[in-house]
C-alpha positions in Angstrom: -0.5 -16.7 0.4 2.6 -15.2 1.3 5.2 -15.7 -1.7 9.1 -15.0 -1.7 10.3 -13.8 -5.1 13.3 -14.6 -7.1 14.8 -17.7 -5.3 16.0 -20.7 -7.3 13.1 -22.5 -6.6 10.6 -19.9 -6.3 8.1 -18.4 -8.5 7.8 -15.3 -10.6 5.5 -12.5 -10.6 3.3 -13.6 -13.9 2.8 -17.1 -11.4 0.7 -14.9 -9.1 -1.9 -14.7 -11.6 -2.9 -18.7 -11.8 -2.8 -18.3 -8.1 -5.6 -15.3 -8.4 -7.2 -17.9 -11.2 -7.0 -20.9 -8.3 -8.5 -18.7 -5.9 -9.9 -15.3 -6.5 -10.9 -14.8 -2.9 -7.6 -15.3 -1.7 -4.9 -12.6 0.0 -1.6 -12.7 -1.9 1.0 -10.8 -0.1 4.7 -10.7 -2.1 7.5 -10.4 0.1 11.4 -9.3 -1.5 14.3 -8.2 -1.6 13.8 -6.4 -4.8 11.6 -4.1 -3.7 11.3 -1.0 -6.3 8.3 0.7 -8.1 8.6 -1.6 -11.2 7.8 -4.5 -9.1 5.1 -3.0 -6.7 3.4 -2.0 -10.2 3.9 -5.7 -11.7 2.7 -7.0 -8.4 -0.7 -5.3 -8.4 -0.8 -5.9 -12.2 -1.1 -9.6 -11.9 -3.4 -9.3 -8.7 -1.1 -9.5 -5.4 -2.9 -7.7 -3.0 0.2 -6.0 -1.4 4.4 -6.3 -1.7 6.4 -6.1 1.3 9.9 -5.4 1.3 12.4 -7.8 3.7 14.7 -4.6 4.2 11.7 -3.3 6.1 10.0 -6.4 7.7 9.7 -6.7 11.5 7.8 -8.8 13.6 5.0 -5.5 13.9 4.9 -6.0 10.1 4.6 -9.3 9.7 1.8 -9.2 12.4 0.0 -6.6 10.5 -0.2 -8.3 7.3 -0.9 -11.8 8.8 -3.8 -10.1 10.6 -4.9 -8.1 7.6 -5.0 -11.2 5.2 -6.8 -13.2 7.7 -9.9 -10.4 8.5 -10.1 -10.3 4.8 -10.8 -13.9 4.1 -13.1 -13.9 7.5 -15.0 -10.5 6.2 -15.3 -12.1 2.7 
């Protein structure tokens, strides 16, 4: 799951975890433009599995994290 934070119609951080509840198993990658410690801690708090700021995304990243997310639902 890759979620974007803090649109009008998106979700919130403490909405991650009833994804976690819905499926434990899952990769939950948060991606925003508020990128700061006090979300990276909230994010691994309620169970995302990493937080990606779109300052720093590129095509290289994007890859990565796809990739990663997928081997770890394949390796599960």
């Amino acid at each position: 799951i890759l979620l974007d934070l803090y649109l009008p119609d998106s979700i919130s951080l403490k909405d991650i975890q009833d994804f976690r509840d819905l499926a434990a198993d899952t990769p939950i990658f948060i991606f925003t433009s508020l990128f700061n410690q006090k979300t990276q801690k909230a994010a691994k708090e309620y169970g995302a599995n990493g937080i990606i700021s779109k300052d720093e995304i590129n095509k290289n990243t994007f890859d990565a994290i796809v990739k990663n997310a997928v081997d770890n639902v394949v390796n599960a």
